[in-house]
C-alpha positions as CSV (number, residue, x, y, z in Angstrom):
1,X,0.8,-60.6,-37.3
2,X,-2.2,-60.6,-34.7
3,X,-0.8,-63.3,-33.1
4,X,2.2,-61.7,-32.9
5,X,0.8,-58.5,-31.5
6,X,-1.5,-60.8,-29.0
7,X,1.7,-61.7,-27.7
8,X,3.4,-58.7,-27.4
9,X,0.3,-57.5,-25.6
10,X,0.3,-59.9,-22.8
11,X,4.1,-59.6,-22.3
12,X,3.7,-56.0,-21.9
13,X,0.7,-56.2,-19.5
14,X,3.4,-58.8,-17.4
15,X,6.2,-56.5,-17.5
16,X,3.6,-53.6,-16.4
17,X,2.6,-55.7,-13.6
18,X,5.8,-56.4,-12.5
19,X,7.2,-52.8,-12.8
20,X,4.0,-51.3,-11.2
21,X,5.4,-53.5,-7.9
22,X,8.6,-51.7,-8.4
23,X,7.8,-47.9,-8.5
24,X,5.5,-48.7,-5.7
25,X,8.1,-49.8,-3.5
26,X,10.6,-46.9,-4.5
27,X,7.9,-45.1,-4.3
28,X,7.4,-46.3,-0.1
29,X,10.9,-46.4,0.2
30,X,11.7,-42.6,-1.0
31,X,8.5,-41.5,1.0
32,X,9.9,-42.6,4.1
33,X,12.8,-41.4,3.4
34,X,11.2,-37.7,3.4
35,X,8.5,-37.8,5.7
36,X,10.2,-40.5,8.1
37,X,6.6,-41.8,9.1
38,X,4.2,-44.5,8.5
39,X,0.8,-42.5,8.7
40,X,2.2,-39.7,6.2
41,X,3.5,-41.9,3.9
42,X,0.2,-44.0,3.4
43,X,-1.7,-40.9,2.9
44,X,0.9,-40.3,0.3
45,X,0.4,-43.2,-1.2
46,X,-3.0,-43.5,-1.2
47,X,-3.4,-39.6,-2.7
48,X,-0.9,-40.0,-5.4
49,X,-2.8,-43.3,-6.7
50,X,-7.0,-41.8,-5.9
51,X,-6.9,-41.1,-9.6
52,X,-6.5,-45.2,-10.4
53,X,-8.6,-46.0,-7.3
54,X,-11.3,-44.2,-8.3
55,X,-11.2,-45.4,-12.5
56,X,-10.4,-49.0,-10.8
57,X,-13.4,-49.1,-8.6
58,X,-15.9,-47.7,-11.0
59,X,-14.9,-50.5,-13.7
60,X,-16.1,-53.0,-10.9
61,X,-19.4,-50.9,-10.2
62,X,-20.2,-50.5,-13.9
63,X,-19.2,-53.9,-14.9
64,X,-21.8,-55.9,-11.9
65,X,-24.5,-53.3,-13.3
66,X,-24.0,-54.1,-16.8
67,X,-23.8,-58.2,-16.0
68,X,-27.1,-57.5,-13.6
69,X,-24.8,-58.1,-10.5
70,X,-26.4,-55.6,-7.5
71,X,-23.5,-54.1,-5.9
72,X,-24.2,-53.3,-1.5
73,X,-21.0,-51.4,-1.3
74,X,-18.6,-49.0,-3.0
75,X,-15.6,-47.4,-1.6
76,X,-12.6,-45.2,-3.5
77,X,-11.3,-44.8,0.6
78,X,-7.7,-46.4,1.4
79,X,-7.7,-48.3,4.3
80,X,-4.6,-50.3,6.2
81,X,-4.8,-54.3,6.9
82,X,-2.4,-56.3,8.0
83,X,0.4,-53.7,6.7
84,X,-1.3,-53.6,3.1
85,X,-3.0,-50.5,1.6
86,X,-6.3,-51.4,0.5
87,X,-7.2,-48.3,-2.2
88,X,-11.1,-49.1,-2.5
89,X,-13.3,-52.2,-2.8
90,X,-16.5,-52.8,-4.6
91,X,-18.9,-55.4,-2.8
92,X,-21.0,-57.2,-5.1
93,X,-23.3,-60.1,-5.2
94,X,-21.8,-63.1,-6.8
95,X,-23.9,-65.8,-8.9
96,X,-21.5,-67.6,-11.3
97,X,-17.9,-67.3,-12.1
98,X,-18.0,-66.6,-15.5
99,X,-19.9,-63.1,-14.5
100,X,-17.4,-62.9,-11.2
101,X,-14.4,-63.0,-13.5
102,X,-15.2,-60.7,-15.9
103,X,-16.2,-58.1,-13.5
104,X,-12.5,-59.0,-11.7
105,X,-11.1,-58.0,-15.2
106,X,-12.7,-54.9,-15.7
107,X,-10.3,-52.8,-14.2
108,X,-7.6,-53.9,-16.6
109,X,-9.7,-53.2,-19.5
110,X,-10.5,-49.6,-18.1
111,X,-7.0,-49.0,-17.9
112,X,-6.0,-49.9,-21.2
113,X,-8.8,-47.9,-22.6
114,X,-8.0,-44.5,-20.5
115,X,-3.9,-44.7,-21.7
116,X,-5.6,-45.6,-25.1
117,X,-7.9,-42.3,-24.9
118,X,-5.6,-40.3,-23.3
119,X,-2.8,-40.6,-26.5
120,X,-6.1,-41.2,-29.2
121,X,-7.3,-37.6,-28.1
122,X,-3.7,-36.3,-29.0
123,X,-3.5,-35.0,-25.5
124,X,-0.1,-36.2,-25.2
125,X,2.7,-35.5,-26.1
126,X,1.9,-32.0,-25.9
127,X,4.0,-28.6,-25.8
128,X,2.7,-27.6,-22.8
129,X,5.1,-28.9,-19.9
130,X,2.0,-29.2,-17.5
131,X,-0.3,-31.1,-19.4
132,X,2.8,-33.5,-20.3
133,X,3.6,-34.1,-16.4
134,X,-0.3,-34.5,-15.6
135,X,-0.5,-37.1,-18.7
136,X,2.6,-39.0,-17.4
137,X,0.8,-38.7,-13.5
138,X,-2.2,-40.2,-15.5
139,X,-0.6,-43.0,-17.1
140,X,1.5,-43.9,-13.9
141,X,-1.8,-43.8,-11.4
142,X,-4.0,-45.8,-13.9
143,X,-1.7,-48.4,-15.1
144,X,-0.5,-49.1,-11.8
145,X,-3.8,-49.5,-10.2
146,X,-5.3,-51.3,-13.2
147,X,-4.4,-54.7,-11.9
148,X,-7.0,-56.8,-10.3
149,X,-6.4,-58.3,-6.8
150,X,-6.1,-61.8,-5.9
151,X,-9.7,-61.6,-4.8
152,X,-10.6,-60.0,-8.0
153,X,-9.8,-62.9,-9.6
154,X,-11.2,-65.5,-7.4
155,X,-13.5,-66.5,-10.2
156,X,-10.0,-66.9,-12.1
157,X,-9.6,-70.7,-10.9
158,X,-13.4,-72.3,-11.7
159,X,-12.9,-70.1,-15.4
160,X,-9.7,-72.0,-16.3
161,X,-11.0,-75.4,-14.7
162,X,-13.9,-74.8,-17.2
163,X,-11.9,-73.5,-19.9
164,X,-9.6,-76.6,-19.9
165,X,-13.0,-79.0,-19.8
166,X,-14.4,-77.3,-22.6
167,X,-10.7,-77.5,-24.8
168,X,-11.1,-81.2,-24.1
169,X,-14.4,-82.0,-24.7
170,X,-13.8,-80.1,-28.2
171,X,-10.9,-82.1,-28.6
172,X,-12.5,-85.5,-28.2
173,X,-15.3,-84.9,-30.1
174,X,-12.9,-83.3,-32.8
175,X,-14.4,-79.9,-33.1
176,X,-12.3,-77.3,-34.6
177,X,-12.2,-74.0,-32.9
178,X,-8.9,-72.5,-34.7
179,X,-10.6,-70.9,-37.9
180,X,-12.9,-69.4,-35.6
181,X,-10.4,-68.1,-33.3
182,X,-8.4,-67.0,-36.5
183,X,-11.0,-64.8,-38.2
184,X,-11.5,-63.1,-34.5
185,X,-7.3,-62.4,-34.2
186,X,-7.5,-61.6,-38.4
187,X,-10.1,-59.0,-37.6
188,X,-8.4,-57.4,-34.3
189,X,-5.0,-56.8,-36.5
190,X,-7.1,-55.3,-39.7
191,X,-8.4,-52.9,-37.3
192,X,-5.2,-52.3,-35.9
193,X,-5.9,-51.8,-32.6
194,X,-3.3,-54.2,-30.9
195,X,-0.6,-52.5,-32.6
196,X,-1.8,-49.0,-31.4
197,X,-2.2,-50.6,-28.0
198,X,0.9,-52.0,-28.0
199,X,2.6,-48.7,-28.9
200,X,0.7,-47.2,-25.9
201,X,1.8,-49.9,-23.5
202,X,5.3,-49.5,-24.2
203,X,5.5,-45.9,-23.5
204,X,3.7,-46.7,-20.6
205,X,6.7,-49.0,-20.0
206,X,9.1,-46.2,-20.5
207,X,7.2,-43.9,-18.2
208,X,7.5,-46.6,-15.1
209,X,11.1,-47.0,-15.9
210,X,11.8,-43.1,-15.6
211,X,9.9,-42.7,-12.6
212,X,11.9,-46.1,-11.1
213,X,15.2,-44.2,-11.9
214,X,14.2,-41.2,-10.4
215,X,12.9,-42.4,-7.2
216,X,16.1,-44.4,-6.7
217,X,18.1,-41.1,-8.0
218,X,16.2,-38.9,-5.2
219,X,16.9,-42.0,-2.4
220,X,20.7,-41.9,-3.4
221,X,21.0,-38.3,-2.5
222,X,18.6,-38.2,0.2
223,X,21.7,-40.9,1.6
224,X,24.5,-39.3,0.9
């Protein structure tokens, strides 16, 4: 069963990830479409997603504190390079890749745990119309700037080089890590917190697909 949910929560952070991509670009592609301009439509861009920026780039802040990593520089301001919008950045000192990694990560935990909070706290569904359209604003914005960057993840290479030395040295020397690894996945599902999660995700799923099918339903009349 935890294994089962483990699964189903990695799938769903993939299809996320993937469908994140999409709504952005309908998102560009329906923006230019209505303001017919490059300058307007990144500030669009970069107001409609502030809300993520801002929970993204505080994950990173309060993740280096925590793992005694000084930050020199925060910033929740977009800026353009090379025809990419860059929605913030945290600079940070970097001593090892095992810290480095886990404060690339960070964002993705954040972002589970704010959809997470935001449906624990029975905010949504509600009967109000407004709070329902904020909470789907919310979802949208967090989960689609929950991802870490390729420089986020930097540390990602040296963690799975060391990952894949450790599986082998436990290997040769016959140490067996399963029961361990077990009891942790056994005590994840008694809690049932991946199947909440889970449930959470795939709304969040549903919510990108709407969006996706509106933005391509406004493009097809702003065409016509």
């Amino acid at each position: 069963m935890s294994n089962q949910q483990m699964l189903i929560l990695v799938l769903q952070l993939i299809i996320i990830f993937i469908l994140t991509r999409i709504s952005t670009n309908n998102l560009f592609k329906t923006g230019y479409l209505l303001l017919k301009g490059e300058s307007r439509i990144f500030t669009l861009i970069s107001f409609i997603y502030l809300p993520g920026t801002i929970i993204h780039e505080i994950a990173h802040y309060l993740m280096a504190t925590v793992l005694f990593l000084k930050v020199k520089h925060v910033s929740i301001l977009p800026k353009k390079h090379n025809n990419l919008i860059l929605l913030g950045s945290v600079e940070y000192e970097k001593k090892d890749p095992v810290r480095g990694f886990i404060v690339g990560i960070a964002p993705i935990i954040s972002g589970i745990f704010f959809i997470w909070l935001i449906f624990w706290l029975r905010i949504f569904p509600s009967n109000n119309l407004l709070i329902n359209i904020l909470c789907i604003y919310g979802i949208f914005t967090i989960s689609s700037t929950m991802f870490s960057s390729s420089q986020d993840l930097q540390d990602g290479l040296m963690i799975l080089i060391m990952g894949i030395t450790l599986a082998m040295v436990f290997w040769i020397i016959n140490i067996d890590i399963y029961p361990l690894l077990k009891g942790i996945l056994t005590l994840s599902a008694k809690l049932s917190f991946l199947v909440v999660v889970n449930y959470y995700l795939f709304i969040t799923i549903a919510i990108h697909l709407g969006i996706i099918i509106l933005l391509k339903g406004v493009r097809y009349f702003l065409q016509k």
